[in-house]
C-alpha positions in Angstrom: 42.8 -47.3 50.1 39.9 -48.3 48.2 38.1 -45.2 48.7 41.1 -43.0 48.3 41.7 -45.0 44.6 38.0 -44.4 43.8 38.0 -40.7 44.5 41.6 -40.8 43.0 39.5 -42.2 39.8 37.0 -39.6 40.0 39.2 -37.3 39.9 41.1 -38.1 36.9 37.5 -38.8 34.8 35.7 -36.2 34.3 31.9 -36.3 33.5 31.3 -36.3 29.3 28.8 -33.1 29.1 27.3 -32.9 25.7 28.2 -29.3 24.2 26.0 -27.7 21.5 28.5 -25.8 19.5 27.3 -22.0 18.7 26.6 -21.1 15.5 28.0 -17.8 14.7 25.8 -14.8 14.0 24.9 -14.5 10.6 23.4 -10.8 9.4 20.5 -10.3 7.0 22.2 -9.8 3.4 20.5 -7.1 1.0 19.2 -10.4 -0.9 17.1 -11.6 2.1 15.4 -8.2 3.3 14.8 -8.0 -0.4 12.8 -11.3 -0.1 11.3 -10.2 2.7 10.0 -7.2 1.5 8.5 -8.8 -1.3 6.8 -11.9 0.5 5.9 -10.1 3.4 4.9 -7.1 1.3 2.8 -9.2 -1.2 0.6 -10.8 1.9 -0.3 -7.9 3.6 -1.5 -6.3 0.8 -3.4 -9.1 -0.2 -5.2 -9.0 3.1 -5.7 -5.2 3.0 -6.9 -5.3 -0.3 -9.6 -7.3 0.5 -10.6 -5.1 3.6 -10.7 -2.0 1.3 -12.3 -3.5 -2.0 -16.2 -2.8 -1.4 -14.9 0.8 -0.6 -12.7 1.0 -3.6 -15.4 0.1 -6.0 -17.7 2.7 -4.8 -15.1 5.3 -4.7 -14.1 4.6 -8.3 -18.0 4.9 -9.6 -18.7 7.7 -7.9 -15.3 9.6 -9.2 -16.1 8.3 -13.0 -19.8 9.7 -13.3 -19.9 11.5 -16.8 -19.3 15.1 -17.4 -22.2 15.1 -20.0 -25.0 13.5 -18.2 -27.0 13.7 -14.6 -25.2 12.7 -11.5 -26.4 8.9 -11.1 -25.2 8.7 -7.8 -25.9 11.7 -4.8 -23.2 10.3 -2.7 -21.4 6.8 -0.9 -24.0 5.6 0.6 -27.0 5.6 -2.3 -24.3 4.2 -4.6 -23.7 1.6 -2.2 -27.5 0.8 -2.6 -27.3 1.4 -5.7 -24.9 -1.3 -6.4 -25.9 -4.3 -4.3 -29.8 -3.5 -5.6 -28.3 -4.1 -9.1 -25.7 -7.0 -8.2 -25.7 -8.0 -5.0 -23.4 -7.4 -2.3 -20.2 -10.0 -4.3 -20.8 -7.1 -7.1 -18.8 -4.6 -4.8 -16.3 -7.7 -5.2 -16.2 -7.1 -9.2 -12.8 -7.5 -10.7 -10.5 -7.7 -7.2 -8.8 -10.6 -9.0 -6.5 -8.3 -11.1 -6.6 -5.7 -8.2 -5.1 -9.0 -5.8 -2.3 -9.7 -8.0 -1.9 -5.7 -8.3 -2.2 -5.2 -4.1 0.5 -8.0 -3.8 2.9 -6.2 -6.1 2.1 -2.6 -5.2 2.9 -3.2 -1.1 5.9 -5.4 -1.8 6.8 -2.6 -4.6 6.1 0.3 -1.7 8.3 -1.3 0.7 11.1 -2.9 -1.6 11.7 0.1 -3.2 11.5 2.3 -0.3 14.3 0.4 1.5 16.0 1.0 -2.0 15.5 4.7 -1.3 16.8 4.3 2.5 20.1 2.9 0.7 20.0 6.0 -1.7 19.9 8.3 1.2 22.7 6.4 3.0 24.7 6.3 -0.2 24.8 10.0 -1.0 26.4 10.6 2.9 23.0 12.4 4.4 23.2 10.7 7.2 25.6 7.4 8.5 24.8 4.2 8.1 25.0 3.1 11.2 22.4 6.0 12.3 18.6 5.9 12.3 17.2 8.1 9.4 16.0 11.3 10.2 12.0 12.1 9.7 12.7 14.3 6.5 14.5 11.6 4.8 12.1 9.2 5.6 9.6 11.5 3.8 11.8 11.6 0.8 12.2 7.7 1.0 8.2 7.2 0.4 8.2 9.9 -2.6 10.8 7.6 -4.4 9.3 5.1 -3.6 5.6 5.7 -5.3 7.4 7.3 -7.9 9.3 3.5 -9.4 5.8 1.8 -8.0 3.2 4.2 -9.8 5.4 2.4 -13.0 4.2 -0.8 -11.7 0.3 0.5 -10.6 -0.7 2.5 -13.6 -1.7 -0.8 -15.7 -3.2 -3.1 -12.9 -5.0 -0.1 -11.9 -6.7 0.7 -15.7 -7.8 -2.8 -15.8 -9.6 -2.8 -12.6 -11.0 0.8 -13.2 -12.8 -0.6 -16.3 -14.3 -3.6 -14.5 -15.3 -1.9 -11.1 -17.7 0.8 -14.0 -20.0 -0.8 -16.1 -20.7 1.0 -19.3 -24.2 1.0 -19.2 -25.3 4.5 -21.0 -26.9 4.1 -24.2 -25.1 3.3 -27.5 -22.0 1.6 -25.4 -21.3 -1.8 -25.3 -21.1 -2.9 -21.5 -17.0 -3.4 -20.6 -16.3 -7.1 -20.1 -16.0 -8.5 -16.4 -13.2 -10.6 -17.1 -9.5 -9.1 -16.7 -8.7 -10.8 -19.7 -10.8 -9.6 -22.3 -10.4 -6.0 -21.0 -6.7 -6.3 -21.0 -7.1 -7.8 -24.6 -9.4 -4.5 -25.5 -7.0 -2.3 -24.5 -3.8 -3.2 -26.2 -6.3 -4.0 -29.9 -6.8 -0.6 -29.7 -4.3 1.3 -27.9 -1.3 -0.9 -27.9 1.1 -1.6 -25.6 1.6 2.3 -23.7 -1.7 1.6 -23.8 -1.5 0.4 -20.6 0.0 3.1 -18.9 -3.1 5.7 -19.9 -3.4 8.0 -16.4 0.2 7.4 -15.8 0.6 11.4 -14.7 -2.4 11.0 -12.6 -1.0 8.3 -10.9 2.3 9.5 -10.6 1.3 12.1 -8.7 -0.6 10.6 -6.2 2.0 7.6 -5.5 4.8 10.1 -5.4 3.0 12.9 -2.8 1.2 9.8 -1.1 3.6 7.7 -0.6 5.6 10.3 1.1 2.8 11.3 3.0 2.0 7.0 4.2 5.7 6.3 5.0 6.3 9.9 6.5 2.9 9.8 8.3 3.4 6.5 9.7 7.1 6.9 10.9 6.4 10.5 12.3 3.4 9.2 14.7 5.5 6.2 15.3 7.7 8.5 17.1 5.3 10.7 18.7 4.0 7.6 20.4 7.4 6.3 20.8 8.4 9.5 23.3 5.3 9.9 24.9 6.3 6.1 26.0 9.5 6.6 26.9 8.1 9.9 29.0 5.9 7.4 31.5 9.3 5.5 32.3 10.2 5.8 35.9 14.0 4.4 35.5 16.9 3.9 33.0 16.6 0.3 33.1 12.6 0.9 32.0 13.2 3.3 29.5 16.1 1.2 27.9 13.5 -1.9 28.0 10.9 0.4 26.0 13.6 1.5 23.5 14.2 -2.4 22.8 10.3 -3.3 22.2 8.1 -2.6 19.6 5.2 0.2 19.9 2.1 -2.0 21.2 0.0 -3.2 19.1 -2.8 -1.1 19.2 -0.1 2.1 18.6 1.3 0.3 15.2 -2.2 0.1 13.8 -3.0 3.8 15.0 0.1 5.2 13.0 -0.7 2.8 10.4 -4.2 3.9 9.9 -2.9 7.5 10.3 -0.4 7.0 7.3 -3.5 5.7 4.9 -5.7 8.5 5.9 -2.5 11.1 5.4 -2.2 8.9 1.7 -5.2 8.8 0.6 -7.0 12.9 1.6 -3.8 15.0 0.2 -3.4 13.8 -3.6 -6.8 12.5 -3.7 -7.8 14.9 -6.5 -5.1 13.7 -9.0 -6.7 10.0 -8.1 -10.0 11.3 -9.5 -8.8 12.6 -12.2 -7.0 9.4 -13.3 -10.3 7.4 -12.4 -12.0 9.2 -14.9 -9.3 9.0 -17.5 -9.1 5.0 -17.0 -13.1 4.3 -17.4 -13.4 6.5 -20.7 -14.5 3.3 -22.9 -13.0 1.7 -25.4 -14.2 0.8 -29.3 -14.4 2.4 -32.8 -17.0 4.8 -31.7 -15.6 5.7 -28.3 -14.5 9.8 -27.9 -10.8 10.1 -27.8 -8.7 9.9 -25.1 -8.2 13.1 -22.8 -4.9 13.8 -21.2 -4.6 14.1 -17.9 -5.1 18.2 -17.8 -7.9 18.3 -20.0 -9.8 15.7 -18.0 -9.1 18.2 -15.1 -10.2 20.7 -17.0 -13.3 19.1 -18.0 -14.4 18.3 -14.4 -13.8 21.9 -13.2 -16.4 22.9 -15.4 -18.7 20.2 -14.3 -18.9 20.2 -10.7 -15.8 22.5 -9.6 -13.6 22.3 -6.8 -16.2 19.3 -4.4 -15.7 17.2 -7.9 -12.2 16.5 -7.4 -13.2 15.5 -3.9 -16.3 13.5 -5.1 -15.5 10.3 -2.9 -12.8 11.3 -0.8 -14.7 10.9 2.9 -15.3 7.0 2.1 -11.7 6.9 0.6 -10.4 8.2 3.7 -12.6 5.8 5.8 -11.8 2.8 4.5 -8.0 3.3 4.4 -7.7 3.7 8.6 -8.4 0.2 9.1 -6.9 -1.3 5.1 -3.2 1.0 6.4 -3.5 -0.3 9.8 -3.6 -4.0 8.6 -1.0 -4.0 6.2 1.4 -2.1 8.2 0.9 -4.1 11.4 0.4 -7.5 9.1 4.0 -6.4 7.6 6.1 -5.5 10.8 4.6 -8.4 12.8 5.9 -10.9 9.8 9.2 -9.5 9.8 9.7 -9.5 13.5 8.6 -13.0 14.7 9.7 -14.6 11.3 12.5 -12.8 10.2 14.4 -14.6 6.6 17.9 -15.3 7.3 
């Protein structure tokens, strides 16, 4: 009886086991990709921009040489000497404090408003929203993006044009090395559009590039993405593949590919607006050219290879600066996602 009441007892007590009550599934709002196109945006091209500075400042003194006057420079790697001869390796570093503030808002810029252009695409019935864009669209995306962030670029940029080239000819005062005196400089005697002198310039190259770094990126994205899928031996594999990012070593290869795609098609525009952002500044200084007769002006110096003066270390240095940013920026919003 004893043993029939205790196993009667056991019966009618069940064991407390402590429940942890599921939290239901909560998707990403517009607000919080948002966020994370800006944060995530903002560090990765903080860290790229540092990679790519040394490069950028040689790039930007060897597309601002004069019309009127000798070549200083006979190509990257004698202005490299050049430079640290005159001011030590940090001088490559001149100015990248306005250019950091200007690499954190042009990436989170790129990225915000291309997801803006994703939902533009979506909006105008293109293609559902519960499909993956096509690579055309994507394209487009990265044109409207650089177009709303050249807005954004066009002033950060002039500032750190004027820095990275001193003015060192004769009869020219030597620009300032601080951001703020320079910024100070250009509104006294240009006001406030000021600012936005070499807007067309860059414009152009934001809008074409931009297609060309998104587009570029996505497009060997998939080409690596199917010649995975093409090694898988069964469903189950190939589904597994589909539900994983590209290796790592594939996301900086089309990431490098998309800065290389940016930076080589629309680099002649770039050197044009170089040029038109280091023209310096004062009562005596020769007025301001627009963005055609600048063009105009280097045809007749150097021709066609002038538009190109600087393009090969342009291109190298924005493989491994791309790869970086992109791989910095998808790796952030896949292991910390913002919910």
């Amino acid at each position: 009886m004893a043993a029939a009441s205790s196993a009667e007892v056991k019966t009618q007590i069940p064991l407390a086991v402590p429940v942890t009550p599921s939290l239901p599934f909560q998707p990403r709002t517009a607000a919080m990709e948002a966020i994370e196109d800006i944060v995530y945006g903002s560090v990765a091209g903080v860290i790229g921009k540092y990679i790519e500075y040394p490069f950028d400042t040689v790039k930007v003194r060897l597309q601002s040489q004069p019309d009127h006057l000798p070549l200083r420079y006979k190509g990257p790697l004698d202005c490299f000497r050049q430079s640290i001869r005159a001011d030590g390796f940090m001088g490559l570093y001149r100015g990248i404090s306005a250019p950091l503030v200007g690499a954190a808002l042009e990436t989170s810029s790129l990225f915000f408003f291309e997801r803006m252009g994703r939902d533009v695409v979506y909006l105008s019935g293109y293609c559902p929203k519960d499909q993956e864009l096509p690579l055309p669209a994507l394209w487009f995306t990265g044109a409207f993006s650089g177009a709303f962030t050249s807005l954004v670029l066009t002033p950060i940029e002039l500032v750190k044009c004027k820095i990275q080239v001193p003015e060192t000819e004769a009869g020219v005062v030597k620009a300032p090395l601080r951001p703020l005196p320079v910024i100070r400089d250009i509104f006294r005697h240009h006001g406030i559009m000021g600012f936005w002198h070499g807007q067309l310039g860059t414009l152009i190259r934001e809008a074409g590039g931009c297609a060309a770094w998104f587009g570029a990126k996505e497009t060997t994205s998939k080409l690596l993405r199917d010649m995975n899928e093409r090694s898988a031996k069964t469903p189950v594999e190939l589904e597994a593949m589909r539900a994983q990012a590209l290796p790592l070593w594939q996301q900086a290869a089309a990431g490098a590919t998309a800065g290389m795609s940016y930076n080589f098609l629309f680099f002649p525009a770039d050197t044009v607006k170089s040029r038109m952002q280091t023209t310096p500044l004062g009562e005596t200084a020769p007025p301001q050219r627009s963005f055609f007769q600048e063009g105009k002006a280097l045809w007749r110096q150097a021709g066609l290879k002038g538009f190109y003066r600087g393009c090969g270390i342009t291109v190298l240095r924005s493989a491994p600066s791309s790869a970086f940013i992109f791989t910095i920026y998808d790796g952030l919003k896949e292991y910390f996602p913002m919910r």
